[in-house]
Residue, then its C-alpha position, 0 to 999 in steps of 0.5 A: x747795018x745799024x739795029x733798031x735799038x742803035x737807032x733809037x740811041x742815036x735818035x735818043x743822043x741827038x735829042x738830049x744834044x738839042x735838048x742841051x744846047x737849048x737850055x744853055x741858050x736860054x740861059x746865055x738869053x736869061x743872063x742877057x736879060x739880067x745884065x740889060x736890066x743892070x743898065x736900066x738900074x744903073x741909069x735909073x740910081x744915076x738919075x735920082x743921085x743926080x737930082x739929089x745932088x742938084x737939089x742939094x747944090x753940088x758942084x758940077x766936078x761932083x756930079x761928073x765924077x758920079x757920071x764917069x762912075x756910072x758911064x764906067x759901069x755901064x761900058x762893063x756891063x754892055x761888054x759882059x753882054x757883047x761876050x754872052x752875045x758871042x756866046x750866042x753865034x757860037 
């Protein structure tokens, strides 16, 4: 039969355990967040570039080459976040 201060060390373990696994979960959800925001930024730089280089008379092959660049980007930040979401289910 467990004693009362084996109890309470167990209670106590569980709760840091809990306390722990929380954290690192919001953590995974923080950086989730970050990479999202990383996007955003992306799309938004892509955007006024876009409308520099119209107003400046580029070529279309000019403007591809900056929208294969950012599409690569993006597919590598949306990647990193298909792995914290793994993370996640973990």
């Amino acid at each position: 039969m467990e004693s009362w201060k084996d109890k309470l060390k167990k209670v106590a373990s569980q709760v840091a355990q809990g306390a722990k696994d929380a954290a690192e979960t919001a953590k995974v959800k923080i950086d989730i967040s970050s990479l999202n925001g990383k996007i955003a930024d992306e799309k938004k730089s892509f955007g006024s570039t876009v409308y520099d280089m119209f107003v400046a008379d580029k070529s279309y092959e000019e403007m591809k080459t900056l929208f294969v660049a950012t599409q690569e980007k993006i597919a590598a930040l949306k990647a990193q976040i298909a792995a914290k979401e793994e993370e996640l289910k973990g």
